[in-house]
C-alpha positions as protocol buffer text, in pm:
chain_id: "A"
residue {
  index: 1
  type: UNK
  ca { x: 2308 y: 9986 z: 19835 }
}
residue {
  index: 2
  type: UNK
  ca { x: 2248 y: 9939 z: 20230 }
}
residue {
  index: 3
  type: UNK
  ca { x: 2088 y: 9627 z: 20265 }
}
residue {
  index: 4
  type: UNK
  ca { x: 2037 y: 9649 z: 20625 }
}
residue {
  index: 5
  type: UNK
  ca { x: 1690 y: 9627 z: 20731 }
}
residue {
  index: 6
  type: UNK
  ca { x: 1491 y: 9782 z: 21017 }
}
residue {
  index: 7
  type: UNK
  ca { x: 1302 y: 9644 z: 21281 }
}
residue {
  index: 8
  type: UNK
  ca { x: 1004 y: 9802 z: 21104 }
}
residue {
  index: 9
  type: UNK
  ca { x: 811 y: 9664 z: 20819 }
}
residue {
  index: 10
  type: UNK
  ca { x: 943 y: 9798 z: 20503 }
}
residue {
  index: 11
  type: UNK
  ca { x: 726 y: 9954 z: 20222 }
}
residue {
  index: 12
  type: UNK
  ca { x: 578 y: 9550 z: 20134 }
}
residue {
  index: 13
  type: UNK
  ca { x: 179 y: 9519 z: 20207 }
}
residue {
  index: 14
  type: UNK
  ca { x: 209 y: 9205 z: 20301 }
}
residue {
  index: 15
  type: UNK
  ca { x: 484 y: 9214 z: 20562 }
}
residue {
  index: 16
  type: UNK
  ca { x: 376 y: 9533 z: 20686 }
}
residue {
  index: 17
  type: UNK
  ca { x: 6 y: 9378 z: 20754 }
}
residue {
  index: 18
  type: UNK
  ca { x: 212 y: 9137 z: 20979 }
}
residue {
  index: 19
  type: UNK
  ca { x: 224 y: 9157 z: 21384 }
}
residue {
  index: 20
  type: UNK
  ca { x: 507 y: 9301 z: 21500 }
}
residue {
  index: 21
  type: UNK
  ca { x: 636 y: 8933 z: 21631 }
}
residue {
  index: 22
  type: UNK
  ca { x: 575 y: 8754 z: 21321 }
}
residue {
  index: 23
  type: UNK
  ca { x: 768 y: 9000 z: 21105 }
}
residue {
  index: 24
  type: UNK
  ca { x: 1056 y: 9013 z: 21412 }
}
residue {
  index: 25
  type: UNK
  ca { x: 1092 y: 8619 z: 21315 }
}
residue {
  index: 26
  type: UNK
  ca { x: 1104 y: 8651 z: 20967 }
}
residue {
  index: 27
  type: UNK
  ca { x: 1370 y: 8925 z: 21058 }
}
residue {
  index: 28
  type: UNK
  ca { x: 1673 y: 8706 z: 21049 }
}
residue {
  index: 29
  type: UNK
  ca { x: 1588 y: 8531 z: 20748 }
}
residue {
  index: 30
  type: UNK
  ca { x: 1515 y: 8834 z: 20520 }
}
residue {
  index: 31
  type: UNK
  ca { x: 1777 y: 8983 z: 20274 }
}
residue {
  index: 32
  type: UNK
  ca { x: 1735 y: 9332 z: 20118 }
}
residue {
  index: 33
  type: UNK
  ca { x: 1848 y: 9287 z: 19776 }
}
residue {
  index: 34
  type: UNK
  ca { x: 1846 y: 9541 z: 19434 }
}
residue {
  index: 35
  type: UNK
  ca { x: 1689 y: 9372 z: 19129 }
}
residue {
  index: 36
  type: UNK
  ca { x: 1790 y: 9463 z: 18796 }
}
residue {
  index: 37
  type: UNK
  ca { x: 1504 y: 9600 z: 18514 }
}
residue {
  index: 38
  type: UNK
  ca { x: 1537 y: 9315 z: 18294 }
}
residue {
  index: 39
  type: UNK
  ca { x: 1651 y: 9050 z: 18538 }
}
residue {
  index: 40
  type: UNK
  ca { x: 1540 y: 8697 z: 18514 }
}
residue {
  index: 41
  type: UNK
  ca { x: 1417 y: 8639 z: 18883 }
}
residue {
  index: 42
  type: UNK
  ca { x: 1271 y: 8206 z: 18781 }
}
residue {
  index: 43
  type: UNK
  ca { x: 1339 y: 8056 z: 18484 }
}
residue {
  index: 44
  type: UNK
  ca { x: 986 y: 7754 z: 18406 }
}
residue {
  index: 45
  type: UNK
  ca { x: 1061 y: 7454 z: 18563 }
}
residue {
  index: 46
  type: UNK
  ca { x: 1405 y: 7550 z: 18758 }
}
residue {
  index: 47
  type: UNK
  ca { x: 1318 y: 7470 z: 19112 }
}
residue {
  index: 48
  type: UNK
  ca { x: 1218 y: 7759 z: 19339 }
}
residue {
  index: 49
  type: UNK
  ca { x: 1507 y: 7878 z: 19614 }
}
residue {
  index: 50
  type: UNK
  ca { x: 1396 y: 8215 z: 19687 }
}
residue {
  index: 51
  type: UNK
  ca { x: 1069 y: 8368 z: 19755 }
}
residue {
  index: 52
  type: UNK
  ca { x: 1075 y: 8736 z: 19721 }
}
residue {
  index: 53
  type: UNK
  ca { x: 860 y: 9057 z: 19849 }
}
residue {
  index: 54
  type: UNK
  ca { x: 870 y: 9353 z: 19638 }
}
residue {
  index: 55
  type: UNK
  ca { x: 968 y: 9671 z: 19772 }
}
residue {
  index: 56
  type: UNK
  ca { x: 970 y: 9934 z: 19490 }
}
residue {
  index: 57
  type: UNK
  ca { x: 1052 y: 9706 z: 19184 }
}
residue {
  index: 58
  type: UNK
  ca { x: 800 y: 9524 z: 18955 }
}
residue {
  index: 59
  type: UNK
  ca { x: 832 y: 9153 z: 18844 }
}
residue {
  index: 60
  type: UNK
  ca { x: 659 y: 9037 z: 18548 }
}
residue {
  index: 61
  type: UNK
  ca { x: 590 y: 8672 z: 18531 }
}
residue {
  index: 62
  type: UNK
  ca { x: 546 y: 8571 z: 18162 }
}
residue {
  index: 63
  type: UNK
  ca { x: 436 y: 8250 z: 17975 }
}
residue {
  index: 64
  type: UNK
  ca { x: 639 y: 8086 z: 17684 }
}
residue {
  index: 65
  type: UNK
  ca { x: 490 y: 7881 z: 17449 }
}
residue {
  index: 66
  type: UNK
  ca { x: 687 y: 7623 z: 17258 }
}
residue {
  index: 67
  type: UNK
  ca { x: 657 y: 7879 z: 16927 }
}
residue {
  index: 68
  type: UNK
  ca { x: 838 y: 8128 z: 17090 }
}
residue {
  index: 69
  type: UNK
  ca { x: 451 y: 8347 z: 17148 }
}
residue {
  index: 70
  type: UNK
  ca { x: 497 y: 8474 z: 17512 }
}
residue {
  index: 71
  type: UNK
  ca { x: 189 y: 8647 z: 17732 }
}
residue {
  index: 72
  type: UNK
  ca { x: 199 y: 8830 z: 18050 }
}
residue {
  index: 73
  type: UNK
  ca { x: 26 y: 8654 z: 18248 }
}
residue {
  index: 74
  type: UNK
  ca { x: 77 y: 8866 z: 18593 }
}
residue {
  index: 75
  type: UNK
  ca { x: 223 y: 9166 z: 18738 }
}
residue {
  index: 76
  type: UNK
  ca { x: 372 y: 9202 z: 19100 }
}
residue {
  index: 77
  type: UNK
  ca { x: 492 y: 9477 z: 19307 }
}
residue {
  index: 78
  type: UNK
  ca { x: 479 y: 9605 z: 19664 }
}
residue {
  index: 79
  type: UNK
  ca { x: 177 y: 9477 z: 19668 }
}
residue {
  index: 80
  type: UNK
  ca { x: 239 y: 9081 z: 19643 }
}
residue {
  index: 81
  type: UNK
  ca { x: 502 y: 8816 z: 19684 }
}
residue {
  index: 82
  type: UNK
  ca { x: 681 y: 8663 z: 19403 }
}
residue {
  index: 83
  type: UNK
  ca { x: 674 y: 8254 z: 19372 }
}
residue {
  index: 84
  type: UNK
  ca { x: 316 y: 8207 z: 19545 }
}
residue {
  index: 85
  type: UNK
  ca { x: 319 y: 7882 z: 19345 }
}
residue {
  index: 86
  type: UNK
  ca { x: 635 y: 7766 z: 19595 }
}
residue {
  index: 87
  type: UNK
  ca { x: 376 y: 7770 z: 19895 }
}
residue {
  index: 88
  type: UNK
  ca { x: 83 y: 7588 z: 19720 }
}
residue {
  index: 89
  type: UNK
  ca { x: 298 y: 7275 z: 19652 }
}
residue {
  index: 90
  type: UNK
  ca { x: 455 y: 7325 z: 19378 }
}
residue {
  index: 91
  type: UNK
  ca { x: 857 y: 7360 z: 19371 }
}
residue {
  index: 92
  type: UNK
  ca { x: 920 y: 7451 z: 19027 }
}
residue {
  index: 93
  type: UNK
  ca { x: 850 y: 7781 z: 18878 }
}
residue {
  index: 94
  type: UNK
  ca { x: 565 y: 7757 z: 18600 }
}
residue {
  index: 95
  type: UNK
  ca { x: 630 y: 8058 z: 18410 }
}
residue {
  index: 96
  type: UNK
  ca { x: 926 y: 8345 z: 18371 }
}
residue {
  index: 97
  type: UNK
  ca { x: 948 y: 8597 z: 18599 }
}
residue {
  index: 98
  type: UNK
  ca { x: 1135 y: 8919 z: 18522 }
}
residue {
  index: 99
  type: UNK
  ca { x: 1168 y: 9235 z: 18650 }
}
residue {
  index: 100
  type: UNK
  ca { x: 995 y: 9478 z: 18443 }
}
residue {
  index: 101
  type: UNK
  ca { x: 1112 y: 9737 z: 18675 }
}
residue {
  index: 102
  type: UNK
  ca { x: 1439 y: 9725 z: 18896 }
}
residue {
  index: 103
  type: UNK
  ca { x: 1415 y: 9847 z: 19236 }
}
residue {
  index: 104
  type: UNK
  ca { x: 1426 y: 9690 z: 19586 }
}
residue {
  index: 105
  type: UNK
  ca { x: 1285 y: 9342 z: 19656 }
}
residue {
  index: 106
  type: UNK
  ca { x: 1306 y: 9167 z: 19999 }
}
residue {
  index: 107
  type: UNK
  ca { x: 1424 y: 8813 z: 19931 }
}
residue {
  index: 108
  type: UNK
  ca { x: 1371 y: 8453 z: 20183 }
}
residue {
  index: 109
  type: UNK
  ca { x: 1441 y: 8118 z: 20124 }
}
residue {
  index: 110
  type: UNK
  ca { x: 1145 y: 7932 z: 20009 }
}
residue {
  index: 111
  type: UNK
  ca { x: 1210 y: 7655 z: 20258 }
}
residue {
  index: 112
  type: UNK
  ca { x: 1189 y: 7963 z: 20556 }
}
residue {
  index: 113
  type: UNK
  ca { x: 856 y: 8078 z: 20427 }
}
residue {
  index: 114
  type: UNK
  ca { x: 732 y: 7744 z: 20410 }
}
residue {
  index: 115
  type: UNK
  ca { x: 798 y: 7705 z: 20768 }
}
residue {
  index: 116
  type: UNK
  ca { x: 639 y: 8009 z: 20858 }
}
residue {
  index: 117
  type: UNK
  ca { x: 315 y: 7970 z: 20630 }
}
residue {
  index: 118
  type: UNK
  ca { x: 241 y: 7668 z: 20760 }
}
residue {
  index: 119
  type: UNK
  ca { x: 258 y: 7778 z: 21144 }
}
residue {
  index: 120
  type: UNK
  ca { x: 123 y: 8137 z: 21124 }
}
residue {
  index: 121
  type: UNK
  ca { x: -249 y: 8183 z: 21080 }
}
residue {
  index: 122
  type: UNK
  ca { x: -228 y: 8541 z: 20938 }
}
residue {
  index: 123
  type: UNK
  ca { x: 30 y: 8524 z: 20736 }
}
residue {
  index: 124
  type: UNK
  ca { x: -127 y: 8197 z: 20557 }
}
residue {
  index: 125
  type: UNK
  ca { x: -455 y: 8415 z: 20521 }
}
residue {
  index: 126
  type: UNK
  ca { x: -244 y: 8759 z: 20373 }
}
residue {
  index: 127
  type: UNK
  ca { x: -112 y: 8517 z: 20149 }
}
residue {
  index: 128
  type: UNK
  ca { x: -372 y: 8320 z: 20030 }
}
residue {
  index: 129
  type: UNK
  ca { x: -612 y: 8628 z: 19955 }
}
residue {
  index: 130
  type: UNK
  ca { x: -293 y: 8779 z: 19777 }
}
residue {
  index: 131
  type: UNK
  ca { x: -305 y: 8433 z: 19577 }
}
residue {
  index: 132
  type: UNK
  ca { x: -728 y: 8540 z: 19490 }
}
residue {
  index: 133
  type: UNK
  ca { x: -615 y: 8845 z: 19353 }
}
residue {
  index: 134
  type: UNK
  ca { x: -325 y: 8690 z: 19155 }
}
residue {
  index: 135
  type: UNK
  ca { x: -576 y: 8452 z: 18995 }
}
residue {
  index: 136
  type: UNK
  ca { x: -808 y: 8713 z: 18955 }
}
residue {
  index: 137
  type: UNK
  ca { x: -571 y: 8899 z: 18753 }
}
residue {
  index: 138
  type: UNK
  ca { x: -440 y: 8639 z: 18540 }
}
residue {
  index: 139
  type: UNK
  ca { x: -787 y: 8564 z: 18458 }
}
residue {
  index: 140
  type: UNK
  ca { x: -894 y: 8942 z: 18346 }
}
residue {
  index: 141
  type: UNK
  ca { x: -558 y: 8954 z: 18164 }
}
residue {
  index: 142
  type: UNK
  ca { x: -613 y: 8674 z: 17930 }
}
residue {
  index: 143
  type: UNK
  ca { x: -987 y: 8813 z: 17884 }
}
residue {
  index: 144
  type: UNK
  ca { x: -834 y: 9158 z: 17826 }
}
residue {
  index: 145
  type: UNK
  ca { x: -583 y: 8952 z: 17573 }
}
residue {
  index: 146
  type: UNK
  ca { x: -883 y: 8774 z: 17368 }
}
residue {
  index: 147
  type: UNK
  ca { x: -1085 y: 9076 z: 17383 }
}
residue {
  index: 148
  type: UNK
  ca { x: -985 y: 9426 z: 17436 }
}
residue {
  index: 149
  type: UNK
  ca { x: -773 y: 9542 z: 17089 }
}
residue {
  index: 150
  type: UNK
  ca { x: -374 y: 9618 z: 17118 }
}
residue {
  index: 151
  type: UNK
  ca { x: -446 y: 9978 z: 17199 }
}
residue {
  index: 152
  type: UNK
  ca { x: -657 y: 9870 z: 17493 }
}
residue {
  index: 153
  type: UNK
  ca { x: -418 y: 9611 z: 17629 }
}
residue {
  index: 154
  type: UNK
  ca { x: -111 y: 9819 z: 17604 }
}
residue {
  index: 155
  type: UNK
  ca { x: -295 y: 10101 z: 17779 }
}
residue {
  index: 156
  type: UNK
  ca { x: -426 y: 9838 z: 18011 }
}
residue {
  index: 157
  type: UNK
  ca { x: -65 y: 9710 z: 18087 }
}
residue {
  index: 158
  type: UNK
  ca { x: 100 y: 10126 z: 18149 }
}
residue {
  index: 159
  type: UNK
  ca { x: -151 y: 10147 z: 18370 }
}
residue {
  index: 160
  type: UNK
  ca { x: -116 y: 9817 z: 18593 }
}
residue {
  index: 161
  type: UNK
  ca { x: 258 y: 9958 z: 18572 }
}
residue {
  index: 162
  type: UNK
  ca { x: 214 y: 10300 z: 18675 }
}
residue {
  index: 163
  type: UNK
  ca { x: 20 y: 10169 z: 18972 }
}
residue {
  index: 164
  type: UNK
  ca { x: 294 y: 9975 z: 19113 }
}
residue {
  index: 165
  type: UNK
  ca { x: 530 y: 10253 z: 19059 }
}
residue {
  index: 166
  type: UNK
  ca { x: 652 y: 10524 z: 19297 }
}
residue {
  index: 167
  type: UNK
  ca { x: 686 y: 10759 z: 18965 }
}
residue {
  index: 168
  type: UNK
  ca { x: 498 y: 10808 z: 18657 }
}
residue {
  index: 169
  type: UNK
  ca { x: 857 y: 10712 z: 18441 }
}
residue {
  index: 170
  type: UNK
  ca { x: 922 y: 10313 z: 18310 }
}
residue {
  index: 171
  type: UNK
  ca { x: 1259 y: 10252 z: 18178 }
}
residue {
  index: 172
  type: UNK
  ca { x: 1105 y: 9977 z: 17927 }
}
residue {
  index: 173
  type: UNK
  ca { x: 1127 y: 9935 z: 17557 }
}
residue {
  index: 174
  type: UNK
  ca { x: 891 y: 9871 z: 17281 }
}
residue {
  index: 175
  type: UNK
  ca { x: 1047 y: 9540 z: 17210 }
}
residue {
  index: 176
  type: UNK
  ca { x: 983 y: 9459 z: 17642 }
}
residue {
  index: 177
  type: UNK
  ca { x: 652 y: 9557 z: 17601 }
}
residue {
  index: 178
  type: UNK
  ca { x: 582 y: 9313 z: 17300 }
}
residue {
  index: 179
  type: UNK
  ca { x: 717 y: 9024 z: 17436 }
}
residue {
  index: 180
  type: UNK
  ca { x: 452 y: 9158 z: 17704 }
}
residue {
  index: 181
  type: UNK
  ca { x: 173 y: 9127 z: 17528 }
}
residue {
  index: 182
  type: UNK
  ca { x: 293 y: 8897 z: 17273 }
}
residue {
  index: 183
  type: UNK
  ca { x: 272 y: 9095 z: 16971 }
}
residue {
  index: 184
  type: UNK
  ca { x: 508 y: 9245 z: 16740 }
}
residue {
  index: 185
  type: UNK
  ca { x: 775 y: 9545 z: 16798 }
}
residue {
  index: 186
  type: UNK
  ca { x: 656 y: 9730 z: 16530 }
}
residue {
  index: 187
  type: UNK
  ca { x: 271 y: 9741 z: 16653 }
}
residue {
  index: 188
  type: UNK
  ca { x: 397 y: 9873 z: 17015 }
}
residue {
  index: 189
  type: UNK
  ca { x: 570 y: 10146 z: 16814 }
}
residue {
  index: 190
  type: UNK
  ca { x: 295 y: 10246 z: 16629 }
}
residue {
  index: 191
  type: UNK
  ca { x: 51 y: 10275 z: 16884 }
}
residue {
  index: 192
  type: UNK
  ca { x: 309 y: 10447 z: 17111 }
}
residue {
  index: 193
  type: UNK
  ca { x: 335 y: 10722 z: 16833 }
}
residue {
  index: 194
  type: UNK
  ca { x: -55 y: 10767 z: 16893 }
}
residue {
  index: 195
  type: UNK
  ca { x: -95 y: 10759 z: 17262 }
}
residue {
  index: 196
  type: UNK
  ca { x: 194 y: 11054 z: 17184 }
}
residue {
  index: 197
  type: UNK
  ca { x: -33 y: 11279 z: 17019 }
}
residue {
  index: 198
  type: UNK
  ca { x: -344 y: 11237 z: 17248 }
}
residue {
  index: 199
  type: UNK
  ca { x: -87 y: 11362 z: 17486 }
}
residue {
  index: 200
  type: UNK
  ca { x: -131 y: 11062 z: 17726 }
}
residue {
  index: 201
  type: UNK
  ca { x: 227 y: 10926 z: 17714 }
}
residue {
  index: 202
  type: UNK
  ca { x: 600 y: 11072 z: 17616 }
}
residue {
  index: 203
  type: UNK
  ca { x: 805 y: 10820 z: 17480 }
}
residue {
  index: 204
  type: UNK
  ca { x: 1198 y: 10799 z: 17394 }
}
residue {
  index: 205
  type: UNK
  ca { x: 1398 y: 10503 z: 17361 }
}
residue {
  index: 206
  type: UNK
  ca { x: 1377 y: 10283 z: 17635 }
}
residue {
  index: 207
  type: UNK
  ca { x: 1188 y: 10563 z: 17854 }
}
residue {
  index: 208
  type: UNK
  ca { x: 837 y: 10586 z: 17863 }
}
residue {
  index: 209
  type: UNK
  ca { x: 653 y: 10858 z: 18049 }
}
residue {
  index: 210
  type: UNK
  ca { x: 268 y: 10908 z: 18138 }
}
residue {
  index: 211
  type: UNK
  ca { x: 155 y: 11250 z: 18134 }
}
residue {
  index: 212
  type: UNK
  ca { x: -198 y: 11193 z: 18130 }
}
residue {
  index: 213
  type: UNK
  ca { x: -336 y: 10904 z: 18334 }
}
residue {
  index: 214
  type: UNK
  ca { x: -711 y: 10984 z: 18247 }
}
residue {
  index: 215
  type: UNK
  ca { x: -649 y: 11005 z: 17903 }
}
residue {
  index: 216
  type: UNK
  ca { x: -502 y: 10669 z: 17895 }
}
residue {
  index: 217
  type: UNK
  ca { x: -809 y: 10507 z: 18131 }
}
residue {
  index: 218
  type: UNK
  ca { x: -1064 y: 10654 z: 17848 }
}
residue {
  index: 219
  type: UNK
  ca { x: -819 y: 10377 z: 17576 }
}
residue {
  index: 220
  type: UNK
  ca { x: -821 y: 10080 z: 17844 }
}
residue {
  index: 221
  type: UNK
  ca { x: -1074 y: 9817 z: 17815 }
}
residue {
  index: 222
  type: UNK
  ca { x: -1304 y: 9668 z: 18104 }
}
residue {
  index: 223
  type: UNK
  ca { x: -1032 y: 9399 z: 18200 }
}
residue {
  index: 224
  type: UNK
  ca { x: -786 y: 9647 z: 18303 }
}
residue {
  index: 225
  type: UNK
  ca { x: -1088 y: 9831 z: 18589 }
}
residue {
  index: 226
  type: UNK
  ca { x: -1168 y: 9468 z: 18666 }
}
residue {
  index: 227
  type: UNK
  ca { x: -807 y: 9331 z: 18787 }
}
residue {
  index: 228
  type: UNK
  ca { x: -743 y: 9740 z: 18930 }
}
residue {
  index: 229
  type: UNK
  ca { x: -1038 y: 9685 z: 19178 }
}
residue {
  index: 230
  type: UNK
  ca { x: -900 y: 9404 z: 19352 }
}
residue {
  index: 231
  type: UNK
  ca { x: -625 y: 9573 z: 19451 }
}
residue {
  index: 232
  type: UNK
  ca { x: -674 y: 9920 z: 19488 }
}
C-alpha cells in the first residue's frame, strides 16, 4: 500500500474541515496506515499511543463486561477520530476498539494531537462537536439496545455500517455481529435468514450484502433515525 500522503486533506471530515495551515502542521506527524477487519486497534485500560482518523475503514469500539456480555457501544468511520477519550484527559482506553471494517486509517501520536488540540481553536471545536455526536450515539444505542427488538437493532447496526461504507458489501460474520450486539450466534443467523427473504440483505459466510436499503429502514427502530441525524 502507498502510504504517502498528499498535501491535500484526505477523504477524513475532520481533517479536511481543517485550514490549509493547520492540516500542513499535522502533515509531518501523520502516517497512512491499512487496518485489518478484525483488528484490535485499544485494548480497556492499555494506555493510548495513537490517535487515529478513519479514511475508508470502520472501528467499532465495544464494551466488555466481567461475564463475558459485550455491547457496541459506538461506531466510527471517516466521519470521526478514534480515541476522543485520549484528548479529554483520560490516557487509557475505556472500551475495545476493533475494526469492523479494514480499510485506510490515518494514524498520530496521541501526545502530537494533544499539542495541537490544545493550541488550535478549530480543531478543538471539530473535535469536541465530533465528541456531541459520539455521546449522542452511544446514548441512542443503548436506548435502541433496551428497547428496539433484535430485528430492529441488527437492522439498526447494517445500516450505521452501510453509511460509513464506500460500498453496500461488509465482510463480517454472524458470530462479529453478536458479539456486536451482545446476543447469541444463532439469533443473528436466524434473523439474517429473514431479512433474506424480504429481499433486504444477501448473506454468505462472512459476506453480507444490502440490496435493499429502504426495506431494511421500514425493520429499524427510532434509535437508529435518531443517532443517523446527527451525522448525516
Amino acid at each position: 500500500m502507498d502510504t504517502t500522503l498528499s498535501n491535500s486533506p484526505p477523504q477524513n471530515r475532520i481533517l479536511a474541515a481543517l485550514s490549509r495551515p493547520v492540516y500542513e502542521r499535522l502533515l509531518a506527524d501523520l502516517e497512512l496506515v491499512y487496518i485489518c477487519v478484525g483488528e484490535d486497534i485499544y485494548e480497556p485500560d492499555i494506555p493510548v499511543a495513537y490517535l487515529y482518523f478513519p479514511v475508508d475503514c470502520i472501528v467499532a469500539c465495544i464494551a466488555e463486561l466481567a461475564d463475558g456480555a459485550t455491547l457496541l457501544t459506538s461506531m466510527i468511520g471517516q466521519e470521526g477520530m478514534v480515541g476522543i477519550s485520549y484528548l479529554l484527559g483520560s490516557e487509557k482506553a475505556p472500551v475495545r476498539a476493533v475494526a469492523l471494517s479494514g480499510g485506510r486509517a490515518l494514524k498520530i501520536k496521541s501526545s502530537a494531537l494533544k499539542k495541537e488540540f490544545d493550541s488550535e481553536d478549530k480543531l478543538q471545536r471539530l473535535l469536541l462537536r465530533f465528541t456531541q455526536t459520539l455521546i449522542l450515539q452511544t446514548t441512542h444505542i443503548a436506548i435502541g439496545a433496551r428497547y428496539d427488538s433484535i430485528e430492529q437493532q441488527l437492522c439498526g447496526f447494517l445500516l450505521m455500517t452501510l453509511d460509513r461504507l464506500p460500498t453496500n458489501a461488509l465482510h463480517i460474520t454472524h458470530q462479529q455481529v453478536s458479539v456486536m450486539l451482545g446476543v447469541r450466534r444463532e439469533t443473528i443467523t436466524d434473523l439474517s435468514q429473514k431479512l433474506q427473504m424480504t429481499g433486504a440483505i444477501t448473506s454468505r459466510r462472512g459476506h453480507l450484502t444490502i440490496v435493499d436499503r429502504q426495506e431494511l429502514e421500514s425493520r429499524t427502530g427510532e434509535s437508529y433515525t435518531a443517532a443517523n441525524k446527527e451525522y448525516y
